[in-house]
C-alpha positions as CSV (number, residue, x, y, z in Angstrom):
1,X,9.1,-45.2,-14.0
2,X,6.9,-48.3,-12.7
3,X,8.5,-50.6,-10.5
4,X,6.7,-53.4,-12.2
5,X,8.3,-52.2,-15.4
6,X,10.9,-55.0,-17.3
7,X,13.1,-53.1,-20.5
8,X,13.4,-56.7,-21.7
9,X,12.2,-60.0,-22.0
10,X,15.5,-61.5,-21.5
11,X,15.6,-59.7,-18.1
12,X,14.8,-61.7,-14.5
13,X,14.0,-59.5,-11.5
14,X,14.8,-59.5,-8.0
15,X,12.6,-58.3,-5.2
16,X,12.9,-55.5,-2.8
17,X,10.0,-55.3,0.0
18,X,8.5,-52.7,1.7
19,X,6.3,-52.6,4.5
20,X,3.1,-52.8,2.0
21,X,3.9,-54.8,-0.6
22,X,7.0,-56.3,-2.7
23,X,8.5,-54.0,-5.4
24,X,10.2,-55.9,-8.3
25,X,13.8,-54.6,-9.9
26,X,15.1,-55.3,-13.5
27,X,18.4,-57.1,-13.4
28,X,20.7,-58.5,-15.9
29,X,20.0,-62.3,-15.7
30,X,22.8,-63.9,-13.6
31,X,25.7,-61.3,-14.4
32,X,27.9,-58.7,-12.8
33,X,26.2,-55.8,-12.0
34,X,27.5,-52.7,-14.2
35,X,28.5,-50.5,-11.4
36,X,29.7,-51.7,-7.9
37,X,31.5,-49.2,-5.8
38,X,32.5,-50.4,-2.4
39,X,33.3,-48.0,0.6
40,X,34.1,-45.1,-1.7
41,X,35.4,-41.9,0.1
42,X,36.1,-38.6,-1.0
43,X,37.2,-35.6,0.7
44,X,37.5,-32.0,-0.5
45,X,40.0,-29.0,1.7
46,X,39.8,-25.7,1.1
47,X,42.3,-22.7,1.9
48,X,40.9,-22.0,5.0
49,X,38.2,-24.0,5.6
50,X,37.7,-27.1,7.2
51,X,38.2,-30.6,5.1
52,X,34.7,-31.7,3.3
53,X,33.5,-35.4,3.3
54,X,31.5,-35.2,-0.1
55,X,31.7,-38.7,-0.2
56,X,31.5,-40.7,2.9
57,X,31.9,-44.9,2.5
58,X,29.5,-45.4,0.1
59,X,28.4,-48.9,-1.1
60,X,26.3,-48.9,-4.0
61,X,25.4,-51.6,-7.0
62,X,23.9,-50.6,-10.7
63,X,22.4,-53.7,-12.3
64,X,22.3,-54.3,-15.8
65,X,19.1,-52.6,-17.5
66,X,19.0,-50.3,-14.4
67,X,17.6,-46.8,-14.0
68,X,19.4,-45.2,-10.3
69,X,19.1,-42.0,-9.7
70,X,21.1,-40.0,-6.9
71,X,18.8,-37.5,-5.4
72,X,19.6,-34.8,-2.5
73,X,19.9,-31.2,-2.0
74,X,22.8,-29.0,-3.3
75,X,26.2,-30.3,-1.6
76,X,24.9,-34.0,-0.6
77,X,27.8,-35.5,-2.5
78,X,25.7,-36.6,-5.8
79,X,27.2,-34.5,-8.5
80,X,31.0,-35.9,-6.8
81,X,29.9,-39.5,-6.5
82,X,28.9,-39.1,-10.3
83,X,32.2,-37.6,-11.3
84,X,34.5,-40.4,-9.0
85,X,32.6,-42.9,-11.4
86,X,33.0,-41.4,-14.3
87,X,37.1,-40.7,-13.6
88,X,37.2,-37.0,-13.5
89,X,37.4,-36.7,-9.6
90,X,39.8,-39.1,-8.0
91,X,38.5,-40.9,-4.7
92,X,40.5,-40.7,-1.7
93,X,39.9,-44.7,-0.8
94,X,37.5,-47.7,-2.0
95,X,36.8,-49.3,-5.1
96,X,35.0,-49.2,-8.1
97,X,34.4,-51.7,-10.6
98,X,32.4,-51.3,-14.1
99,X,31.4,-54.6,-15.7
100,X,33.4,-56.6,-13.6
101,X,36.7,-54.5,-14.1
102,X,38.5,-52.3,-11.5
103,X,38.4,-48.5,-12.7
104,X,39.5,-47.4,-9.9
105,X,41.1,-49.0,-6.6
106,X,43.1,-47.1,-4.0
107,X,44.9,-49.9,-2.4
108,X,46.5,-51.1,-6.1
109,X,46.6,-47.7,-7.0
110,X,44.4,-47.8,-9.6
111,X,42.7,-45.2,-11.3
112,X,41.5,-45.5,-14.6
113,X,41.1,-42.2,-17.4
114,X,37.5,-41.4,-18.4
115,X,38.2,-42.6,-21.9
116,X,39.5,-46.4,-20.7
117,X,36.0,-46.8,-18.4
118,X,33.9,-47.7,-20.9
119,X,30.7,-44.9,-19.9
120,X,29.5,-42.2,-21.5
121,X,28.6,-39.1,-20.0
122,X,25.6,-36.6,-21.0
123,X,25.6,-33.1,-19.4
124,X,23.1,-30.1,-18.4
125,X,23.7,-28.7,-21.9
126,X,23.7,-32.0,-24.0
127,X,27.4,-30.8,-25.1
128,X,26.8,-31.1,-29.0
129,X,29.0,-29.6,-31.2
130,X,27.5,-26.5,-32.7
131,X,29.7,-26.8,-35.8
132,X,28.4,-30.7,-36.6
133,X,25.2,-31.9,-37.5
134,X,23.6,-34.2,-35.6
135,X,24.7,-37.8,-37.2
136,X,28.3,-35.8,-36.9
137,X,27.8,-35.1,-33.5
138,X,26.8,-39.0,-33.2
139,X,29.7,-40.4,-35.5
140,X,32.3,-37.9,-33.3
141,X,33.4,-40.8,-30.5
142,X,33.5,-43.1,-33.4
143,X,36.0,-41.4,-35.9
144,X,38.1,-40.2,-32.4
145,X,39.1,-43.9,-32.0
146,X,39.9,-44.3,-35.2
147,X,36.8,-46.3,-37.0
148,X,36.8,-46.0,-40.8
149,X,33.9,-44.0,-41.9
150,X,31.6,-46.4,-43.9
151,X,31.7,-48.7,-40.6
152,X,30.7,-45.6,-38.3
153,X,28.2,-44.6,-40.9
154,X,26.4,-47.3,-40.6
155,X,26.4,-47.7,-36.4
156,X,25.4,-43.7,-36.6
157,X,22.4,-44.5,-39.0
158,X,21.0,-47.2,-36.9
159,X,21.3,-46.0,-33.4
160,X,19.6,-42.4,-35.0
161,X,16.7,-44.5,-35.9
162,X,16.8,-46.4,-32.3
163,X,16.0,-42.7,-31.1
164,X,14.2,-42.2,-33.2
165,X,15.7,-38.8,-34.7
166,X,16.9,-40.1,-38.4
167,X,15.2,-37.4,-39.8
168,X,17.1,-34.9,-37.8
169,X,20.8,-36.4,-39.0
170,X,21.5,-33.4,-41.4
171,X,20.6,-30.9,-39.2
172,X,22.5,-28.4,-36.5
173,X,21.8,-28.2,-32.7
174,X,20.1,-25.0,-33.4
175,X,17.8,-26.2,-35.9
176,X,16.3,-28.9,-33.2
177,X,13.9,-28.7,-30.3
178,X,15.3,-29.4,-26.9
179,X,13.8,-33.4,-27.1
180,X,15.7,-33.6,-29.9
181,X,19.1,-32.4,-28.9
182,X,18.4,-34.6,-26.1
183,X,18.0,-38.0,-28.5
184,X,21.0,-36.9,-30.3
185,X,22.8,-36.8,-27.0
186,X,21.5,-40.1,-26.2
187,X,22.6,-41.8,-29.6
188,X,26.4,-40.4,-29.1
189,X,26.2,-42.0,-25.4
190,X,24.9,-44.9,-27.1
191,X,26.7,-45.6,-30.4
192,X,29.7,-46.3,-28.7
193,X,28.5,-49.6,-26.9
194,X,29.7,-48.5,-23.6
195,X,28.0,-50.6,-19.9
196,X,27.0,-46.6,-18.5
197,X,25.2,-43.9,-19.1
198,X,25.9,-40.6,-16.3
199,X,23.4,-38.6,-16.4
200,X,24.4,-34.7,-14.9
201,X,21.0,-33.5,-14.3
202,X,20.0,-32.8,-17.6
203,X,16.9,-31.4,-17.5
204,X,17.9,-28.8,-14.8
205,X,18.3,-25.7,-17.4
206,X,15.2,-26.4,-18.8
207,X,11.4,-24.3,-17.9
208,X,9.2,-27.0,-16.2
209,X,6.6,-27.6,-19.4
210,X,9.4,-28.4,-21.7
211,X,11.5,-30.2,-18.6
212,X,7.9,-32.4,-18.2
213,X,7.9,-33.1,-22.1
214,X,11.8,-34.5,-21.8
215,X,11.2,-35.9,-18.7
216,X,8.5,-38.7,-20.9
217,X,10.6,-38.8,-23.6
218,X,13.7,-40.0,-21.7
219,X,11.5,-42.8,-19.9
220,X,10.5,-43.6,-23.4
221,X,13.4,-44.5,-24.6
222,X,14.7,-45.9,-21.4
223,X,11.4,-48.4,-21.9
224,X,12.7,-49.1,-25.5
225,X,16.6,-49.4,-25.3
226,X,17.2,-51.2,-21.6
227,X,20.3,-48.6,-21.4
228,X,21.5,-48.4,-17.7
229,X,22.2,-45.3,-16.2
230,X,23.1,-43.4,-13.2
231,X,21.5,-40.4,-13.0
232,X,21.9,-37.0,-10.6
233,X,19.3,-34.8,-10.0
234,X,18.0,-32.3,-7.3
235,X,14.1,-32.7,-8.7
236,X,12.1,-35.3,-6.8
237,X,9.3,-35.5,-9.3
238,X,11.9,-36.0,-12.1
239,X,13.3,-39.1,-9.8
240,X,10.0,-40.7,-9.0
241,X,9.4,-40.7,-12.8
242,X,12.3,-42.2,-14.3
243,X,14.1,-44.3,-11.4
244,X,13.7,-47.7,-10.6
245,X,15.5,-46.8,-7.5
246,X,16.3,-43.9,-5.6
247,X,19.3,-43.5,-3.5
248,X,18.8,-40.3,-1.4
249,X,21.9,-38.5,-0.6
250,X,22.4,-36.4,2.7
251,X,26.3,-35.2,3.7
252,X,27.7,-38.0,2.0
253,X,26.2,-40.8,2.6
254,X,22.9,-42.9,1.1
255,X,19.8,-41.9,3.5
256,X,17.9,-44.4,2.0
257,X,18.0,-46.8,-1.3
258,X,14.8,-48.0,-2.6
259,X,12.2,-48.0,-5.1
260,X,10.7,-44.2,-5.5
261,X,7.2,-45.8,-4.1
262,X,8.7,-47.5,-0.9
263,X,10.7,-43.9,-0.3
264,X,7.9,-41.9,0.2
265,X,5.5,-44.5,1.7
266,X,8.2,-45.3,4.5
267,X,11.3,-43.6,4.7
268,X,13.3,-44.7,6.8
269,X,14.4,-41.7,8.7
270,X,13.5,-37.6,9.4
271,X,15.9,-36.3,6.6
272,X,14.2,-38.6,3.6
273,X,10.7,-37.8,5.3
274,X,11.4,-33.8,5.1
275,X,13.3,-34.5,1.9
276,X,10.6,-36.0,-0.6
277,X,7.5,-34.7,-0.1
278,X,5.3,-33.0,2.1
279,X,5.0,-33.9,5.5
280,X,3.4,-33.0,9.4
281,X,5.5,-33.7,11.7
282,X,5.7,-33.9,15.6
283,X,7.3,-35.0,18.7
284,X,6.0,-38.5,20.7
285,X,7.0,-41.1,23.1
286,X,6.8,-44.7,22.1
287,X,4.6,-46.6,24.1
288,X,3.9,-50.7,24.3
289,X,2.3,-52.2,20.7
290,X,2.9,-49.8,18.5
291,X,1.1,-46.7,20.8
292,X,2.5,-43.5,21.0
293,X,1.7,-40.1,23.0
294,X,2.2,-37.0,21.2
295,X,0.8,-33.7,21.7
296,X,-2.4,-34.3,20.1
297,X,-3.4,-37.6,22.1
298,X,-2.7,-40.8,21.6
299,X,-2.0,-42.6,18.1
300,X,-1.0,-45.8,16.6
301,X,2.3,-45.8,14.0
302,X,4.5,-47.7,11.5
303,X,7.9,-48.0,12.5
304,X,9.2,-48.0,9.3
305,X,12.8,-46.9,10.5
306,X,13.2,-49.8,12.7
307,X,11.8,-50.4,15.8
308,X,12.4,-47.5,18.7
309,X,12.7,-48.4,22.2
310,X,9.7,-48.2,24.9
311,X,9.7,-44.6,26.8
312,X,12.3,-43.1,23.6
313,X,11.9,-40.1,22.5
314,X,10.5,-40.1,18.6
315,X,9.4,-38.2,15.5
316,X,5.8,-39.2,14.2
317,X,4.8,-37.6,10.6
318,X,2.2,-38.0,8.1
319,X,1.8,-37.2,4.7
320,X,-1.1,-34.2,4.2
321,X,-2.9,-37.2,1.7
322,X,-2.9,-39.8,4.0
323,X,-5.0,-37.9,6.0
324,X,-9.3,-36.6,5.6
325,X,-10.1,-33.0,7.0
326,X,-14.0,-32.7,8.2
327,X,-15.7,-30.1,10.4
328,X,-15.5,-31.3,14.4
329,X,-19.2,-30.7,14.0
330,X,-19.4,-33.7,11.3
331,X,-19.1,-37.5,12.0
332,X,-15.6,-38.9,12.3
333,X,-16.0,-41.7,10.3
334,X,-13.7,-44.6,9.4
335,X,-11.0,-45.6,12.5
336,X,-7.5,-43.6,12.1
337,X,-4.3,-43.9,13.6
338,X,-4.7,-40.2,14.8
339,X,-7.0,-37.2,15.5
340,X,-6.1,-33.7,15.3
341,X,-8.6,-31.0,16.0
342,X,-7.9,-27.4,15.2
343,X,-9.0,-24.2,13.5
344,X,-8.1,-23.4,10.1
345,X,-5.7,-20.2,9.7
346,X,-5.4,-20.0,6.2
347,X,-7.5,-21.7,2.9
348,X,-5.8,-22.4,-0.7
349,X,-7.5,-23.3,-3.9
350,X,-4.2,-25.3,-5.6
351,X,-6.6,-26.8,-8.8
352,X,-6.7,-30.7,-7.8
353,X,-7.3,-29.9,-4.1
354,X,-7.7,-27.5,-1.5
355,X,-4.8,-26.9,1.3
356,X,-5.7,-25.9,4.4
357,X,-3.3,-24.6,7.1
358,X,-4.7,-25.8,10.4
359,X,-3.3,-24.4,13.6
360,X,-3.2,-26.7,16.7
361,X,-2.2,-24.8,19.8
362,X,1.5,-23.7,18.5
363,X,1.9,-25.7,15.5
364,X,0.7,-25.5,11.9
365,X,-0.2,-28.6,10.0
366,X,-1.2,-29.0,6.5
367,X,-4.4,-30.7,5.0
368,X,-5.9,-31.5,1.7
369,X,-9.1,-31.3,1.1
370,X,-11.6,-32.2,-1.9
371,X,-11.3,-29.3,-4.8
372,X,-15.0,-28.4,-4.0
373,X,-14.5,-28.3,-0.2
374,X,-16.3,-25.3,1.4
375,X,-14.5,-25.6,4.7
376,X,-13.1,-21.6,5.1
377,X,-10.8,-20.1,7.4
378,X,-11.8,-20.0,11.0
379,X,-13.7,-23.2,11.1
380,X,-12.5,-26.1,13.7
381,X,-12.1,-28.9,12.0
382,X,-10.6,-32.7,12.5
383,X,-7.5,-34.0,10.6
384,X,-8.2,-37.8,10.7
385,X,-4.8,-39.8,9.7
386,X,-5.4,-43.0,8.1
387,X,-4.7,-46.2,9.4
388,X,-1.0,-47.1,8.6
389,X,-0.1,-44.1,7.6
390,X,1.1,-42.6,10.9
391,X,5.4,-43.4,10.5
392,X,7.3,-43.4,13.6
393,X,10.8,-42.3,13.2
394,X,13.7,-42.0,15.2
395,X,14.7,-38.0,16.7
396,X,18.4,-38.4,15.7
397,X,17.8,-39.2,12.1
């Protein structure tokens, strides 16, 4: 989703800045934001096993209009922070508030039921009922607390035409494409007027083509309706799409929170730089402004994790497309941060661009070249990193 992106005109926005540029952030206009949790921890023991931190003092805000997504690996603690807030795994310690209220709050002892939270929940498998059509499926958390019908009927008919599936009202699960099922999901989440939608990676059953197809339709409707949701998910490309902001995940704790852009332009340590991405990586010492001495000579780098220490120790990485591959035998052209000369060991055709593995005494790095490169394996060639785009990073992160 674009950062400059509003979901309404009523919204203001607040600013978040990078080392580039400023990033703007839909908020609701002077209220509480919909989800606040405040040093949330969760731990998990096993027979026999040592105790788990899945979640590990986490601070995090939701504002209204607000597309987050969690993102990390398997076991980084999304999937459980996305169950403590929706009240089917009970934190250990901190807080939780949803539209102002305490759901959860361990020194009161409070801890809220699913149903008295005021969210709705939509799962890998959309959980419709197979037995109900879709404006039944819809009308299902209306009649369960006890609306009369005609009243339902009429908030089912007008959020299946905000999702635009009216036409589908009459018919099954199985008689509707995946998009579908997944705007019928959307209407139940949303026909009850709750602050929050969870999203439990939805898309993650699905082949990529289709998965690419519900990926558009979701931020389509996100455009359309303003809902605010958190979201889990594994896929990076399905987080850069649809988040306004990313919180990456790693043992517990948030790596990094920002806008998907700022993330991969300058993350803020080795784990979110490995995480998202593609990335060459190698050891340096910091010298005075800005210089530092890696294996390959002398560069110039962004310290976009905070500033590191003269004569430390640190990590310097690149992305492959910040960075122009030419024979040594051509000239060097435009001033870069670094140079890297080497011979290529291996040459793939990927469509939009050639890779090229280039190997540099006893490490491999990876370029991209023009799709109608005719650089081939065995050549020496020069990797030329662009100016700002060498990141500096501390060792221990």
């Amino acid at each position: 989703m674009s950062e400059n992106h509003t979901t309404t005109a009523r919204r203001s926005r607040t600013r978040a800045r990078t080392a580039d540029e400023t990033y703007t952030i839909p908020v609701g206009e002077g209220l509480e934001p919909v989800l606040r949790i405040e040093s949330l921890y969760k731990h998990f023991q096993l027979p026999g096993e040592k105790k788990v931190t899945a979640v590990d003092g986490i601070d995090l805000t939701v504002n209204r209009g607000e597309f987050l997504v969690l993102l990390g690996p398997s076991g980084c603690g999304k999937t459980t922070l996305l169950r403590c807030v929706a009240g089917l795994d009970q934190p250990d310690s901190g807080r939780i508030k949803i539209s102002g209220q305490d759901v959860y709050r361990s020194e009161q002892g409070l801890n809220l039921p699913p149903e008295k939270r005021h969210i709705s929940m939509i799962f890998q498998t959309y959980a419709l009922w197979p037995h109900m059509t879709a404006a039944q499926n819809v009308a299902y958390p209306l009649i369960s607390r006890g609306m009369k019908a005609k009243e339902a009927k009429e908030r089912v008919e007008r959020v299946l035409e905000q999702v635009d599936v009216s036409s589908q009202a009459k018919r099954y699960p199985n008689q509707m494409s995946g998009g579908q099922q997944q705007r019928v999901a959307l209407a139940r989440a949303l026909v009850a007027g709750t602050d929050l939608i969870l999203f439990d990676e939805p898309l993650s059953n699905i082949d990529a083509k289709v998965r690419e197809q519900l990926r558009e339709e979701m931020l389509e409707m996100q455009r359309t309706i303003g809902f605010t949701a958190l979201y889990v998910t594994h896929d990076q490309s399905e987080a850069m799409h649809l988040a306004h902001r990313i919180a990456v995940l790693d043992n517990g704790k948030i790596s990094q929170l920002d806008t998907g852009r700022a993330i991969y332009t300058r993350p803020e340590n080795r784990y979110v730089a490995r995480f998202i991405g593609r990335t060459n990586e190698t050891k340096a010492t910091v010298e005075a402004d800005g210089v530092v001495a890696t294996p390959f000579g002398r560069g110039h780098a962004e310290f976009s994790g905070g500033e590191i220490p003269l004569g430390q120790e640190a990590s310097v990485a690149w992305r492959p497309e910040n960075a122009t591959v030419t024979r040594v035998t051509e000239p060097a052209g435009e001033r870069a941060a670094l140079t890297v000369e080497g011979v290529v060991a291996a040459r793939v055709f990927v469509g939009m661009n050639v890779e090229l593995l280039v190997s540099v005494g006893d490490e491999t790095l990876l370029a991209i070249a023009p799709p109608d490169s005719d650089i081939i394996e065995g050549e020496q060639v020069r990797i030329s990193v662009k100016e700002r785009n060498l990141l500096a990073l501390p060792t221990g992160a």
